[in-house]
C-alpha positions as CSV (number, residue, x, y, z in Angstrom):
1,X,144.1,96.0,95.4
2,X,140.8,97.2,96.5
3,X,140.3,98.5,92.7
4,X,141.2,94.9,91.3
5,X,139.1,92.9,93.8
6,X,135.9,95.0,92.8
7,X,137.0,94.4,89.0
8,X,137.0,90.7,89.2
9,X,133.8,90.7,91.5
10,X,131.1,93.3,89.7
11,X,128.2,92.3,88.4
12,X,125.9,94.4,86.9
13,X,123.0,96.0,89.3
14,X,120.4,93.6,90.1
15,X,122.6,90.6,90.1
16,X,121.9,88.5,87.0
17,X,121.5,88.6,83.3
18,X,119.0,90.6,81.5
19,X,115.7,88.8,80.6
20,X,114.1,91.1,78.5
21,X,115.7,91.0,74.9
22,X,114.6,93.5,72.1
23,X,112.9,91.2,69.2
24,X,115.6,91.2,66.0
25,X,112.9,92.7,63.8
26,X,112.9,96.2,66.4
27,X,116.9,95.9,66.6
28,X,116.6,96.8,62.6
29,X,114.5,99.3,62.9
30,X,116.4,101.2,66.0
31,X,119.5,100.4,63.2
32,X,117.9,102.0,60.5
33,X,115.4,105.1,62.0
34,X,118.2,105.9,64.8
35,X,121.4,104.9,64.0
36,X,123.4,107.9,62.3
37,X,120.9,110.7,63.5
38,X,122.3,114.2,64.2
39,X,120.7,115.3,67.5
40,X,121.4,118.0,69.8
41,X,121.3,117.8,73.6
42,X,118.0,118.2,75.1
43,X,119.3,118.7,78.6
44,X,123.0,119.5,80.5
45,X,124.8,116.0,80.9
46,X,127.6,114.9,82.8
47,X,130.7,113.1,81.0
48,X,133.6,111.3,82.6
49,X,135.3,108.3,82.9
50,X,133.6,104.9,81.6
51,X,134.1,103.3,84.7
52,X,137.3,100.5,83.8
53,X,137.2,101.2,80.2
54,X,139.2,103.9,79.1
55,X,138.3,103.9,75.8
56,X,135.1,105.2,76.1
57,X,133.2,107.9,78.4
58,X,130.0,107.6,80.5
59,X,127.4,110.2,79.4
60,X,124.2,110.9,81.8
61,X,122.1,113.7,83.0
62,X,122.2,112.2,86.7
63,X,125.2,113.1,88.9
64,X,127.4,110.0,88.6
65,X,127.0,109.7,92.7
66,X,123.1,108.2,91.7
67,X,123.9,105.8,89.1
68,X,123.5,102.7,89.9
69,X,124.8,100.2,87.1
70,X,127.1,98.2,88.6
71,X,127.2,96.5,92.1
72,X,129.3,94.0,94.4
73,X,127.7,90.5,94.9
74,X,127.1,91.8,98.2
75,X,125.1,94.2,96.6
76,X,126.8,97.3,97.3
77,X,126.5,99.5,94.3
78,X,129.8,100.3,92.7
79,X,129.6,104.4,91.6
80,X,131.8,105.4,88.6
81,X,134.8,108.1,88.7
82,X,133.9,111.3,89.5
83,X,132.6,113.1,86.0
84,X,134.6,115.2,84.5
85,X,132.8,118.0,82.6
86,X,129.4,119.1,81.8
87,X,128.1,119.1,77.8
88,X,125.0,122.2,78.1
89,X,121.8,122.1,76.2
90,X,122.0,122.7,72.2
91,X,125.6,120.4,72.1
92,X,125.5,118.3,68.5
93,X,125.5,115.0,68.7
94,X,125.6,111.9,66.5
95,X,123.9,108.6,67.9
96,X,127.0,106.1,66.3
97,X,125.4,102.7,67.5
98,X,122.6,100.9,70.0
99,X,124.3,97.6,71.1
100,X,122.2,95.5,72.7
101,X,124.2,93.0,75.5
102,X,123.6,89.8,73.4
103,X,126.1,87.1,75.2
104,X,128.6,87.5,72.3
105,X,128.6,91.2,73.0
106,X,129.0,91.1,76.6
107,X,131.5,88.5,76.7
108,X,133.1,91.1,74.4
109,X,133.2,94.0,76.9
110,X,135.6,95.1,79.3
111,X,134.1,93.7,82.9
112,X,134.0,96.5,85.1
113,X,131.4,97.8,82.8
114,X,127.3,98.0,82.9
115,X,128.0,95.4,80.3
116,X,124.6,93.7,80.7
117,X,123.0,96.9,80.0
118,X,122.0,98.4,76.2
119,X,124.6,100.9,75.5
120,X,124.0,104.3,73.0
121,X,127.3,104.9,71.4
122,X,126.9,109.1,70.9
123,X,129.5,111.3,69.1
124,X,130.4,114.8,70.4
125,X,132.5,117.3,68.5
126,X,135.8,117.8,69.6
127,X,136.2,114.0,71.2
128,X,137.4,111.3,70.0
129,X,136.3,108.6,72.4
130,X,132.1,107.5,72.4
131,X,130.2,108.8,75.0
132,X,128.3,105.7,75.9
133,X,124.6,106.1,77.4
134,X,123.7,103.3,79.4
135,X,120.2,102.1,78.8
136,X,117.7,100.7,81.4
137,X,118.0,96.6,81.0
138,X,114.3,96.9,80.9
139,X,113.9,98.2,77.1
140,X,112.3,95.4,75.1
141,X,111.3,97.5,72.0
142,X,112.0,99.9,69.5
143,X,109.5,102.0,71.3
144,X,111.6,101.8,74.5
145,X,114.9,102.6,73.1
146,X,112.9,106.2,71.3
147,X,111.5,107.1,74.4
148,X,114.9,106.6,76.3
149,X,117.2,108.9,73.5
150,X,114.7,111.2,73.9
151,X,115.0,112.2,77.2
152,X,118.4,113.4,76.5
153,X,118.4,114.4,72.7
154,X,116.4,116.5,70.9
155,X,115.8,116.6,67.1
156,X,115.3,120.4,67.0
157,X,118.1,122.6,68.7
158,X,117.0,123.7,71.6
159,X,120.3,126.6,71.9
160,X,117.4,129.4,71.3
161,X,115.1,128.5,73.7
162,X,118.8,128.2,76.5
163,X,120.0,131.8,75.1
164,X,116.8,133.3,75.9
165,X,116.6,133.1,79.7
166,X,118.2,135.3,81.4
167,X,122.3,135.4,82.0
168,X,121.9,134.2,85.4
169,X,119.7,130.7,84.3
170,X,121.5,130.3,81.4
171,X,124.9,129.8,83.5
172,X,123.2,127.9,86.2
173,X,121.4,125.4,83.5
174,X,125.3,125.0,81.8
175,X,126.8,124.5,85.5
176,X,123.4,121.7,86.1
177,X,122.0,123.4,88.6
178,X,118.9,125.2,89.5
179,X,117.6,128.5,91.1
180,X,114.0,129.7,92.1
181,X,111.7,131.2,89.5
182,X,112.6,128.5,87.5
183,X,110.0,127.2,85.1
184,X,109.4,123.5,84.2
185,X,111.1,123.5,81.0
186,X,114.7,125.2,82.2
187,X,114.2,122.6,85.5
188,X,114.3,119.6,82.9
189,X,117.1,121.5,80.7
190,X,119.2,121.9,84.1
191,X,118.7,118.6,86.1
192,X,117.0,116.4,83.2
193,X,113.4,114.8,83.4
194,X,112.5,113.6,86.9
195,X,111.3,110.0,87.2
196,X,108.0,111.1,89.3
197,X,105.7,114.2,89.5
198,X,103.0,114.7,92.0
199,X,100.8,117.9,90.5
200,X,98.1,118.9,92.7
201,X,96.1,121.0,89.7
202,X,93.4,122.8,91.5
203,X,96.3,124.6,93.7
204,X,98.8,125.3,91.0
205,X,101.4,122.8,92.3
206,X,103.8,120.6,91.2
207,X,106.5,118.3,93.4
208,X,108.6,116.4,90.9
209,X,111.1,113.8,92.2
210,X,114.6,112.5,90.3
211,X,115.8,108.5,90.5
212,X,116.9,107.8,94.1
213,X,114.8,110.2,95.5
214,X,118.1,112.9,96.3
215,X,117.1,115.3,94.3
216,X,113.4,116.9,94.9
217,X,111.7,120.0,93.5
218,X,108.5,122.1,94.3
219,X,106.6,124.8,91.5
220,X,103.5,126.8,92.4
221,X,102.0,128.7,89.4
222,X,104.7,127.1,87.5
223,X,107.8,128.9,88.9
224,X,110.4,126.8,90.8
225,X,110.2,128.0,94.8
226,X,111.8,125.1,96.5
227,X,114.6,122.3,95.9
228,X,116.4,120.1,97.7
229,X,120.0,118.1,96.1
230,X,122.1,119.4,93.7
């Protein structure tokens, strides 16, 4: 009961419908320069259910516990199912479709969805529902949609660069997590870009914080020695 009482009352985080719509002349262009590319994961994600549509799965590189897509109109946010497995770095992947929510398409979508949100349609070996990344509501260009696919694909494979650490980062990066003695660029492969970075140059040091402010990390010399989340 609780289930179908939060399905007839979502709405999608923030409370209204999107303002910012991407002009048709940069929806062609996302069509035609993105649309059909063969990527490869640029960092470990998290896949699992697609909140009430079982159709689809939810791809992101935060833990599902942070997202915050969908809320109750008292504004409490409304977290997915728990994920179900992790894709590493290096995956192939195949960007199907960008739909953007026009009114047509979101009347179109089931409604305990992000429906209001852009959704990337991405194809994984091996599955044969979409993974669906959900777009900020705030892209309003083809510029903005690039930028957001590629903080989670890459257009070289980036398997060489994951085999060369050590066994013991490799296995962390593929579980998403992280260890001191870290540097930057296995950080980002393991837990994804953060959404803020403090860097204090002259002393070598760098704090770099993720969306909600959970997850936190601290490199001097350019070697992980601190975290906090998970």
């Amino acid at each position: 009961m609780l289930w179908m009482l939060l399905l007839l009352s979502a709405v999608p985080s923030g409370g209204c419908t999107p303002t910012v719509l991407v002009p048709d002349a940069d929806r062609l262009r996302v069509t035609r320069e993105l649309v059909g590319q063969r990527r490869w994961l640029r960092v470990a994600v998290y896949v699992g259910p697609f909140f009430g549509d079982g159709a689809k799965l939810l791809v992101s590189d935060q833990p599902f516990s942070e997202l915050e897509l969908l809320e109750t109109p008292g504004g409490q946010t409304i977290s997915p199912p728990r994920a179900e497995r992790i894709l590493p770095p290096g995956t192939p992947v195949v960007i199907r479709d960008v739909e953007f929510p026009t009114p047509w398409g979101i009347a179109r979508r089931v409604l305990m969805t992000p429906r209001y949100d852009p959704w990337a349609y991405l194809e994984v070996p091996g599955e044969a529902r979409p993974l669906v990344l959900v777009l900020p509501p705030t892209v309003a260009s083809f510029e903005d949609v690039r930028v957001q696919l590629d903080r989670i694909l890459a257009t070289v494979d980036p398997t060489p660069d994951l085999q060369a650490l050590s066994e013991g980062q490799r296995k962390a990066v593929e579980r998403k997590e992280i260890t001191e003695g870290m540097a930057p660029a296995t950080v980002t492969m393991a837990w994804g870009y953060p959404w803020k970075r403090i860097v204090d140059r002259p002393a070598a040091k760098e704090q770099w914080i993720w969306p909600g402010g959970k997850r936190k990390a601290w490199f001097e010399d350019d070697r992980l020695v601190r975290f906090e989340g998970r």
